[in-house]
C-alpha positions in Angstrom: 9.6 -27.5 22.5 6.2 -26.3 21.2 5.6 -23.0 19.4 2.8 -20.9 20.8 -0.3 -21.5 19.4 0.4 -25.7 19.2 1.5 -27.7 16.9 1.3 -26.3 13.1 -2.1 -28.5 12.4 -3.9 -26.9 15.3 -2.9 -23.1 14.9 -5.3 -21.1 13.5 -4.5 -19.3 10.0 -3.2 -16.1 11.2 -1.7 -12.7 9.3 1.0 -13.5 6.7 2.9 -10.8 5.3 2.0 -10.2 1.6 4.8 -7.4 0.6 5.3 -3.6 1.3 4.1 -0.1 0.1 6.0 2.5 -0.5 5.1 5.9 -0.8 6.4 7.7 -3.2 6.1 11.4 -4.6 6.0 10.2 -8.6 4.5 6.4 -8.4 5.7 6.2 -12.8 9.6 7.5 -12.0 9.6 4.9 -8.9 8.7 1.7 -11.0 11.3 2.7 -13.7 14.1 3.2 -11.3 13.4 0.2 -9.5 13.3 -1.7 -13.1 16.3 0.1 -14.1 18.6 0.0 -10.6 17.1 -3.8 -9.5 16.0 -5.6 -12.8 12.6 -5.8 -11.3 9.7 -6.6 -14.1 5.8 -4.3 -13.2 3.1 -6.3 -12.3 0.9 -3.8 -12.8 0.8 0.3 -13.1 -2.9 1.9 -12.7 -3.6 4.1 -15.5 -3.9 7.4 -13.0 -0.9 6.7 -12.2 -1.2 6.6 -8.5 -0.7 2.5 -7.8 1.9 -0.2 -9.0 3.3 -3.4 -8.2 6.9 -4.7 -9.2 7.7 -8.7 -9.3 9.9 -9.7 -6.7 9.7 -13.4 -6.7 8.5 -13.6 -3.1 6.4 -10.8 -2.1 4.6 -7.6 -3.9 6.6 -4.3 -3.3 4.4 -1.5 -4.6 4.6 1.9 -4.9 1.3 4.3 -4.2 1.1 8.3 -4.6 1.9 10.0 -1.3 0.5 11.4 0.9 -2.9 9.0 1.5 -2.5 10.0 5.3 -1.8 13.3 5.7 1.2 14.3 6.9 2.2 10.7 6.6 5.1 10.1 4.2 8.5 10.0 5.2 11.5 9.4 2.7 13.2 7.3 5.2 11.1 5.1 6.5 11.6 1.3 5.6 14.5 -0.5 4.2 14.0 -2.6 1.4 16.1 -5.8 1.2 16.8 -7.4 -2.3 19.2 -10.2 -3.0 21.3 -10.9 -6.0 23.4 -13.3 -6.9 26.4 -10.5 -7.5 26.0 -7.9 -5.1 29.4 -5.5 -6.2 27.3 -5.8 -10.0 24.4 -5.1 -8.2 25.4 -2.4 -6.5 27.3 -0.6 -9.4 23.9 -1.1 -11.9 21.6 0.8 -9.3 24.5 3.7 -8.7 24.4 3.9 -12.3 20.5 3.9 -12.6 20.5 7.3 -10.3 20.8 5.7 -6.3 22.5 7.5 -4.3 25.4 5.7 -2.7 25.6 5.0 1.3 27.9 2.3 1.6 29.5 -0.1 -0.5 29.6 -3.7 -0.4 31.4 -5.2 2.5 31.0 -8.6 4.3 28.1 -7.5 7.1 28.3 -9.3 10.5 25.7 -11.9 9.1 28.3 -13.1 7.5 27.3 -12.2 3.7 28.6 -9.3 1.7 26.0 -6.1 1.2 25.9 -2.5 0.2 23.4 0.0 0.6 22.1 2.3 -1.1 18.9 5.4 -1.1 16.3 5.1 -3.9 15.2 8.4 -5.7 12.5 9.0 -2.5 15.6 8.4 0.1 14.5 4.9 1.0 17.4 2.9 2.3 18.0 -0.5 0.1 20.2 -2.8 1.3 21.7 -5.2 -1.7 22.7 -8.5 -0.3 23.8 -12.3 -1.2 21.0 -14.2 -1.3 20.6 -16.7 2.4 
C-alpha cells in the first residue's frame, strides 16, 4: 500500500519536527537542572538570559523566558521523553538533581521499563529504555 502523498520520491518536502520549547520561569536554573538531572550538554545560552538550547542527540529542546504570549505558560503542558541506557540510574540522578518524583520505574505496557518524573517548572518527563 501507498502512503498519502505517493511514493517518497514524489512527496513534496513537507514540516519536519526540529525539537521543542519550553517555557520556563528562570531559562539559566532550567539548563542547569536539565544538565544536572539528564547529563544534557548547552548548545547555546543567550547572554540576556532569555533563550537556550541543550544537546539531545536527535532534536533541540530549548528553554525560552515565559510568558511570550500572555497568559500562555502552563507548567504542565508537554512531556518530555528522554532515553537512557539505565533508567533506575537515570531516574535516581534526576531525583537527586531536585525532580520531583511521580512514579518510579516499572515495565510500561510498551513493553520497556520507565519512570516519570516533574522538572523544576512541573513539566512531566518520562525516563525510558531506549526503542
Amino acid at each position: 500500500m501507498t502512503r498519502p502523498g505517493g511514493p517518497p520520491a514524489l512527496r513534496r518536502p513537507g514540516a519536519q519536527f526540529a525539537g521543542a520549547i519550553l517555557y520556563v520561569r528562570d531559562v539559566a536554573r532550567s539548563v542547569e537542572f536539565y544538565e544536572r538531572a539528564f547529563g544534557l550538554t548547552r548548545r547555546l545560552i543567550q547572554a540576556d538570559g532569555t533563550y537556550a538550547e541543550l544537546e539531545t542527540g536527535a532534536i533541540t529542546l530549548a528553554f525560552a523566558l515565559a510568558d511570550p504570549v500572555p497568559g500562555y505558560w502552563r507548567p504542565a503542558g508537554p512531556v518530555i521523553a528522554l532515553t537512557a541506557p539505565d533508567v533506575p540510574a537515570a531516574y535516581v540522578r534526576a531525583v537527586t538533581a531536585g525532580a520531583a518524583e511521580v512514579a518510579r520505574p516499572a515495565h510500561q505496557p510498551r513493553g520497556r521499563p520507565a519512570g516519570y518524573v516533574r522538572d523544576l517548572d512541573g513539566m512531566l518527563v518520562e525516563i525510558a529504555s531506549p526503542r
